[in-house]
N, C-alpha and C positions, 0 to 999 in steps of 0.2 A: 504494500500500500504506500503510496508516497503522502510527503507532508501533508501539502494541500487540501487532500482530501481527509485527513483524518484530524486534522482541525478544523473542520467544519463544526464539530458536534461542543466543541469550546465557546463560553460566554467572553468574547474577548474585548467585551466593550468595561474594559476595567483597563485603560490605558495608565500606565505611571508615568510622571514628567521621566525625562532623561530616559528612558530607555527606547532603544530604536525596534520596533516588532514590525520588519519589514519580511512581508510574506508575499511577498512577489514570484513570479515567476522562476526567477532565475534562485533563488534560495529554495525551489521546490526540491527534492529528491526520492529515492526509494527507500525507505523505512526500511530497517533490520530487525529492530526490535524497540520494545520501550522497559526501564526499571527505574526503580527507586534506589537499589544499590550502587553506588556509583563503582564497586568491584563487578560487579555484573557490567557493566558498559562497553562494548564494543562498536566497531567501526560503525558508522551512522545509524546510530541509535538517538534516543530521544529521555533524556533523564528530568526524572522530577524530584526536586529538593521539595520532600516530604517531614515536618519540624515533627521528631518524633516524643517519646517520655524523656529521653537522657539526653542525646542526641537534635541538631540541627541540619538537615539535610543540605542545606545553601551551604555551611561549609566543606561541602566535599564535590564544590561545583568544577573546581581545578583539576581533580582527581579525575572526574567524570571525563571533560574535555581531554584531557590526556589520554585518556584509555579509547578516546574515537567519538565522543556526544558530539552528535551537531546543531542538536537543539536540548534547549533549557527552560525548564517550565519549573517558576517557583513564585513564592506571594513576596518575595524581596522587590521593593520598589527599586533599592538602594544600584542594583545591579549596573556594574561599570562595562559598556559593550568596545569601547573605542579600537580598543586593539585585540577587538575577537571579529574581527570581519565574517568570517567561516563559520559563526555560529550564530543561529537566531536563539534569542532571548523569546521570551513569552510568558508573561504577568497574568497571575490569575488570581480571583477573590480564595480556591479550596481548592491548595493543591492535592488533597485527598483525593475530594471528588472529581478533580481531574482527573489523575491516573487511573481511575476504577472508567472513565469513561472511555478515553484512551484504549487500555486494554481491553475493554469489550468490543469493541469497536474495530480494531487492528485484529482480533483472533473471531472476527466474521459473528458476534453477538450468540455464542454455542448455547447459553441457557434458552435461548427462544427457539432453538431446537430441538431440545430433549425435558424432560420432567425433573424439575430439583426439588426433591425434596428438602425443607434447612429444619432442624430441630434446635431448640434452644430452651434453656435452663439451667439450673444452678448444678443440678443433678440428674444424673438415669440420660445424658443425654448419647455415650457412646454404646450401651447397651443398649438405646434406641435405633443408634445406627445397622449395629451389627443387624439383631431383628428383622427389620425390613432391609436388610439388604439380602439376609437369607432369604426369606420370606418371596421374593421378589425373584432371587435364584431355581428355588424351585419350583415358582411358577412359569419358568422357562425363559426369563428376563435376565439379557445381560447389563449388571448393573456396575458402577461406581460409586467409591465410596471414600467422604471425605472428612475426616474427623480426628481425634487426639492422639492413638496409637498410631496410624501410618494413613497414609493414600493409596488404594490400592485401584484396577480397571485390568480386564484382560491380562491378569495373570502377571502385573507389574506392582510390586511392593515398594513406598516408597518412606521410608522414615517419617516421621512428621515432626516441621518443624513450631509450630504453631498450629491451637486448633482448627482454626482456620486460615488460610494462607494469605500474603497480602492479595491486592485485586491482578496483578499482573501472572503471579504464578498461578492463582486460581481461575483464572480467564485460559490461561495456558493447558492447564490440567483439562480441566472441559471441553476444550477444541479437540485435545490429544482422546477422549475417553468418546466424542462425537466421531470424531474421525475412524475409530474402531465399531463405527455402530452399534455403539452403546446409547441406552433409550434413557437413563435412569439413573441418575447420581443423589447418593444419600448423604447430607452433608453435617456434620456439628458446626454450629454456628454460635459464635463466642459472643459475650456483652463489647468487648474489645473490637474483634471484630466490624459491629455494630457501630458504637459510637464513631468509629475511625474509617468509616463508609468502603470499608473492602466488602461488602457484597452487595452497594449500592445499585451495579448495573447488574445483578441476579437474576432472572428472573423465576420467581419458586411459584411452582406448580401449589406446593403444600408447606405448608408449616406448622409444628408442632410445639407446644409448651410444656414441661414437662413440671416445673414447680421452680419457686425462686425462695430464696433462705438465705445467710447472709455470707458473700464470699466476695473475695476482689473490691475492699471500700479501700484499698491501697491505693487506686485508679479511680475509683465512681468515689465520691464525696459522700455519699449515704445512700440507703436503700433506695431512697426513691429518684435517684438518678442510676441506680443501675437498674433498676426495674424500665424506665423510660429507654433506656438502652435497647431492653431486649423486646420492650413493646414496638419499636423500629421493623421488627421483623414483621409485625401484624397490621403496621398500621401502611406500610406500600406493599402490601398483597392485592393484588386487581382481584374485581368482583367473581371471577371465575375462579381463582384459586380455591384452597381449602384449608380451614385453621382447625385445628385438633387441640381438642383444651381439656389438662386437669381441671374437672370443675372442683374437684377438691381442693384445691390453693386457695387460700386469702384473695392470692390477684386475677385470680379465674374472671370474674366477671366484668374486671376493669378491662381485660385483654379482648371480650366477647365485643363491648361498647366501641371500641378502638377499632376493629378491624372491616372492612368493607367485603370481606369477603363470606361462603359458607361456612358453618363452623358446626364441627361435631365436637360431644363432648365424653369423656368416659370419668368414671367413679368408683371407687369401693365402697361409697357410704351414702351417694343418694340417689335418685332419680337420674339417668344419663343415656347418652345414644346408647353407652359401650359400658357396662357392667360387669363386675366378678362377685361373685358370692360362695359362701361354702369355705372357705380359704382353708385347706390346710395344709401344715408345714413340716416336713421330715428331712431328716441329714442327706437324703437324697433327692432332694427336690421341693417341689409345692406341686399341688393339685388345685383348681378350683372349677365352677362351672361359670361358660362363659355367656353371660347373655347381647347377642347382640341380632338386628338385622329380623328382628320377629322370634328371633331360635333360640335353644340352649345348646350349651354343647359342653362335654365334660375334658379338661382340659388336664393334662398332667405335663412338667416341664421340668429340666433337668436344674431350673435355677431356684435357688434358694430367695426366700424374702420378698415380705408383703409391697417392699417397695421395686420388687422387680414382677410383681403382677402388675402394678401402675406401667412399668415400662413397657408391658408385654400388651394390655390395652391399646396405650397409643399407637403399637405398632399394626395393631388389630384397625384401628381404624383408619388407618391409613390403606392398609390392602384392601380392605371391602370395598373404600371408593377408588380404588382404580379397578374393579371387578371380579376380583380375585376371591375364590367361594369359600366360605367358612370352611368345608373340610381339606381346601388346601390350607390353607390358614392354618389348621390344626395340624394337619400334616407337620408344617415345616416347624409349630413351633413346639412339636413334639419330638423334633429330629435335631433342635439345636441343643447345645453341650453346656456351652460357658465364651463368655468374656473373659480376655487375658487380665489379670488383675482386676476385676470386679468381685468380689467374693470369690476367687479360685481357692477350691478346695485342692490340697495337697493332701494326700492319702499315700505313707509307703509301706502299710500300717500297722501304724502306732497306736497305739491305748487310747489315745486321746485327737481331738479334731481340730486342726487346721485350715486358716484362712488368710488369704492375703486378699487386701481390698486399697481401693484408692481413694478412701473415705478422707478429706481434708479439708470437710469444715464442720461446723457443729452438727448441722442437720445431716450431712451423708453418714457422719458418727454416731448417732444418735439412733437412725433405723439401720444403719448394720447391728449395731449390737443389740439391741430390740429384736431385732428378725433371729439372729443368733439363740436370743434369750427362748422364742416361741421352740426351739429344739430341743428344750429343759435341759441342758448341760447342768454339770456340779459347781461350775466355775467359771467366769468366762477372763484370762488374761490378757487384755489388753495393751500393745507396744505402738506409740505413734509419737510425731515430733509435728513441728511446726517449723515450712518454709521460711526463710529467711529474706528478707525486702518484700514481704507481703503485708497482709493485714493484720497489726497488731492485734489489735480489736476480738478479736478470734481466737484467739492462743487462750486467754482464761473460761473463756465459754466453752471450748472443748476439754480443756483439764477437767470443769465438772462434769460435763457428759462421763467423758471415759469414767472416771470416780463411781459417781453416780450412780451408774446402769452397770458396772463390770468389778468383779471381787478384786481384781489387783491389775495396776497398773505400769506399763515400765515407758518413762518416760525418755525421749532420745531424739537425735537429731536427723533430719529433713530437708535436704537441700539449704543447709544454713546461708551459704552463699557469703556476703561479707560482712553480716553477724556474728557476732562471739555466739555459739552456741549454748553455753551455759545463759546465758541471757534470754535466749529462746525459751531455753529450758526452765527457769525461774518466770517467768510471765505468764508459762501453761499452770506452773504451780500456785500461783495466785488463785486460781480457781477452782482449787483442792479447797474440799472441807474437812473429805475423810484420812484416813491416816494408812493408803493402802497402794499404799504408789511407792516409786524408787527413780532416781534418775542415775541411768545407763548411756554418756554420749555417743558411747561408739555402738552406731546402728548393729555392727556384726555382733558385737558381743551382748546389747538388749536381745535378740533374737534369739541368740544361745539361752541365756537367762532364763527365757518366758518357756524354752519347748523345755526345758531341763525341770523348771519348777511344774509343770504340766502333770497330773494324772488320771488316773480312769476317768474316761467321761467329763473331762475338760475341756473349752473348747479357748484357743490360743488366735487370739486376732491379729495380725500385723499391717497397722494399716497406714494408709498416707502415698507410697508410693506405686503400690498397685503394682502396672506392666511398665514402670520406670527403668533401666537399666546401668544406672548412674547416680552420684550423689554431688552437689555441687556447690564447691567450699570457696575462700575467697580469690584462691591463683589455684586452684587445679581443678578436674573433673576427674572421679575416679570411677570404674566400673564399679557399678551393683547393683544387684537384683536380687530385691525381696525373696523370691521362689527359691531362687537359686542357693541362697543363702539357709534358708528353711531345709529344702532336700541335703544340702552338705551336711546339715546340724544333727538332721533325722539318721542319714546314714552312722554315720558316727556315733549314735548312740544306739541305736539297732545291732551295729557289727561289736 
């Protein structure tokens, strides 16, 4: 695509004195690519000085230029063009929402090709993914899928580096997952995300809410700017789209009022499209019946907890309205296993039940171990920390959960990052009452601690990091993984 044509879709009537934004003919050329990285820029590309959290994108315009930019798009009035002849400048009110336009636009508009699903909430949002992307598999549909653990389409695994990507990579991914004649991409869609309009030029088929509780005010100023965050996703849904809502949430009904779209709703406790009742819970799964679509149907499913029937709903209602019959519906989600670190049971076995889960904030703490509790265990020991450059706020509201709800606690470190650890770790203690806790800094050896103190009919939580594979301290990143580290401890005490 050359320039010309792809700054069409740009508000450029935001002239600043001194800068020259001559888009003439002869400064036309053929676009290679556009980013926001100025290490990603090569030969005529198009770079946008995006002013991040830590970070100012305008200082890394020289860097850009060197690596091949031949256009510059940033909200700097200040910009000095004199002796950049070779490079056009271009002033804009949001350079966010520029590059999200930009890149939809340059990679042919792929969401208006295929069906995106975006889900969003505090919690239950990558077991939502998984769900319907299975779900969706076996009903013969090759699908896409974009969320916290990796990117995957056609048999390509791709890390993930953010829940959801900026608009340039994620405009990218969609083209590439279209291009393979894929119909369907299931996405987790972050409050970050949101606010910082990377999936502004989206266009979602559906969208999902799965509940809001308090996480990331490190970023959002309080709840009710993160909640307007993730209401963003409901309120530019077009009329034909479809909004699927916990009506069980506090904000269920502020999200219904907001949205111009259809909305279906599911419940476990009142009146809804999409119903579960019956709920019961054993070390090998949940059973309930599911009422939806006129019918019942009796559902049994490999995952544990009443807050993964909530997950398991949403994802129910989303398959019915793309036409997909309840008994495939049960099919697949009788035939799905587990989520990498959402509740994974590790069994090699031992006397006692283990679980690693990615519970890190009050409320995903809260119904794990609650969901745990409905299994009657003797004990339930609990090991978690608290990130490091995140939300204070949060660290003593979980010390009492875990307390609380769990006979002993082992307190440890969490991605401290460039926090003193002990400091993490006295701020969870704050909101200790009871006297059944211990603080363990080094994650390996809490873990040892908790399976080691562990007996018959115990049930041993580790939670926080989930399918993490790393721990991230002030100058290093070291490998580690929860599981992994659980299996080493078990064998060892086994042999």
């Amino acid at each position: 695509m050359r320039l010309n044509e792809l700054i069409k879709i740009l508000d450029l009537n935001f002239p600043p004195p001194n800068v020259v934004q001559d888009l003439s003919v002869a400064n036309d050329f053929l676009l290679r690519g556009i980013t926001s990285d100025s290490r990603q820029v090569s030969r005529d590309y198009i770079f946008v000085a995006v002013t991040g959290n830590k970070l100012d994108g305008s200082q890394f315009i020289d860097e850009a230029i060197k690596n091949g930019a031949r256009v510059i798009i940033s909200e700097d009035r200040r910009q000095k063009t004199e002796d950049r002849r070779d490079v056009t400048f271009i002033n804009v009110k949001d350079s966010r929402l520029a590059l999200a336009q930009l890149a939809a636009r340059f990679y042919g508009y792929p969401s208006r090709k295929m069906k995106v699903v975006g889900i969003t909430g505090t919690n239950g949002k990558t077991t939502v993914t998984y769900l319907i992307e299975h779900i969706l598999k076996q009903a013969g549909y090759k699908t896409g899928l974009i969320g916290t653990i990796n990117y995957r389409f056609d048999g390509n695994i791709i890390a993930a580096v953010n829940t959801t990507p900026g608009p340039e990579y994620l405009q990218s991914l969609l083209a590439q997952m279209y291009n393979k004649d894929i119909r369907y991409c299931v996405m987790e869609v972050s409050s970050h995300a949101l606010s910082q309009a990377r999936v502004a030029e989206i266009d979602f088929s559906a969208a999902i809410f799965t509940n809001l509780s308090q996480d990331h005010l490190d970023y959002h100023k309080d709840m009710e700017e993160y909640f307007q965050a993730k209401s963003l996703l409901f309120r530019n849904l077009n009329s034909t789209a479809l909004a699927i809502i916990n009506k069980d949430s506090p904000y269920a009904q502020r999200i219904i009022n907001l949205t111009h779209s259809t909305v279906t709703t599911y419940s476990l406790k009142q009146s809804a499209d999409i119903f579960a009742s019956g709920i019961k819970l054993t070390p090998e799964g949940t059973s309930f019946t599911l009422v939806a679509a006129g019918k019942k149907l009796d559902i049994r499913t490999a995952l544990i907890g009443r807050h993964n029937v909530y997950n398991i709903l949403a994802a129910v209602g989303f398959a019915l309205q793309e036409g997909i019959s309840l008994e495939m519906i049960k099919k697949a989600i009788e035939s799905f296993v587990f989520v990498p670190g959402r509740l994974e049971k590790i069994d090699l076995g031992q006397r006692f039940k283990v679980f690693v889960d990615y519970a890190h904030t009050e409320d995903a703490l809260r119904n794990v171990i609650l969901s745990l509790r409905e299994l009657r265990p003797q004990r339930i020991i609990v090991v978690f920390g608290c990130g490091g450059e995140r939300d204070k706020t949060k660290r003593p509201k979980m010390g009492y959960v875990a307390s609380e709800l769990a006979e002993s606690v082992i307190i440890t470190s969490d991605n401290p990052r460039s926090e003193d650890e002990n400091d993490i770790a006295q701020d969870i203690r704050k909101g200790i009452k009871r006297n059944n806790y211990k603080i363990i800094l080094d994650r390996r050896e809490a873990i040892n601690e908790a399976l080691r103190m562990a007996e018959d009919n115990d049930i041993v939580l580790i939670a926080g990091k989930g399918h993490e594979n790393y721990q991230i301290f002030k100058d290093k990143i070291i490998d580690f993984n929860d599981r992994k580290e659980v299996e080493k401890c078990l064998m060892s005490m086994i042999s």
